[in-house]
N, C-alpha and C positions, 0 to 999 in steps of 0.2 A: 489164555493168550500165549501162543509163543512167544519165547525169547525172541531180541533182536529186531523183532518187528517194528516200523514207526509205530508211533497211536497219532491218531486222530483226537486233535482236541475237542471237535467235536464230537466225539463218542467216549469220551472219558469220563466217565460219571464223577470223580473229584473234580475235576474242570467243571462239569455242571453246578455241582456244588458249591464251587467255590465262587463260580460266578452271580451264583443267586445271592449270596450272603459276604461276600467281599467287597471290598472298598475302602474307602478313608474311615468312613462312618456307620454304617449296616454293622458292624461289630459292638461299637459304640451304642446305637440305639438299641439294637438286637439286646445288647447287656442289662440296659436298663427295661425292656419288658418284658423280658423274665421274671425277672423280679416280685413284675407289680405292673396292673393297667396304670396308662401314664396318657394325662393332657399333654398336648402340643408345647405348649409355654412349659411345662415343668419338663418336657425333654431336652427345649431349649436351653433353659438354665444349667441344666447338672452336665451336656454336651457342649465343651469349652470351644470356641471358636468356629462353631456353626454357623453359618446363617442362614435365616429362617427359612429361603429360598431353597437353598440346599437338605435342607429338615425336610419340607415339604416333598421335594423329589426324591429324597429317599426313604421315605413313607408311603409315597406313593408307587414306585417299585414294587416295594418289601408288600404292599397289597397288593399288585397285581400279580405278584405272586404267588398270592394266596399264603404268606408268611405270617402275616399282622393282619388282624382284621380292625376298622375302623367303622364305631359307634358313632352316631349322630343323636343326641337327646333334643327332642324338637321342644324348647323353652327358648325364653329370650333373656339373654344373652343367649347363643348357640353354645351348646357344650360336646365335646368331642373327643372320644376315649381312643386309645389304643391300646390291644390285646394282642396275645397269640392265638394264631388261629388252628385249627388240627394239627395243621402240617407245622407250624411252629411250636408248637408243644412237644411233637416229636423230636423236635431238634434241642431240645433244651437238656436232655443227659449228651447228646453230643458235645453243645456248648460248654459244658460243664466238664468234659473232657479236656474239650481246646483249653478251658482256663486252667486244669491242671496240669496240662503238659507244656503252656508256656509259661506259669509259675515256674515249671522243673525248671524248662530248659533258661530260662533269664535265670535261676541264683545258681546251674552249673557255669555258665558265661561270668556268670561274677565273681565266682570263685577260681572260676581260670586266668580273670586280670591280677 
């Protein structure tokens, strides 16, 4: 890319990225399915001040996506997993990145007060 040029946010591949997986919450949930496949209800729990409404839509996003994939086990009660899916698995040494460089960068800020 030339210098000085505008960019196109839509053409800016970290803009795309960022928009797939940014928000209040997709960091949050994102975090915990790393992890570990996670029920609906135990994501709501460990994600403080969600609500469920809100869980649901960005869950529903993050798979159509194709970020999370979403298991249905057909038994009664309905049981419902969430995983990472290819493309989310790829992202998870990045993720793992974001968390070490905003470890760094929060205790240089704390260290500068």
């Amino acid at each position: 890319m030339a210098q000085n040029q505008p960019i196109d946010p839509l053409f800016c591949p970290t803009e795309t990225a960022l928009g797939l997986i940014g928000g209040k919450w997709k960091g949050m949930i994102l975090w915990c399915i790393c992890r570990k496949t996670m029920r609906f209800n135990e994501l709501h729990r460990i994600i403080p001040d969600i609500s469920q409404r809100m869980l649901t839509k960005q869950l529903r996003e993050l798979e159509d996506h194709k970020i999370i994939v979403r298991k249905v086990y057909p038994q009664i009660p309905p049981k419902v997993e969430y995983s990472l899916s290819t493309h989310g698995e790829a992202l998870k040494p990045i993720l793992d990145q974001l968390e070490d460089w905003s470890r760094s960068y929060l205790e240089q800020r704390q260290a500068e007060s």
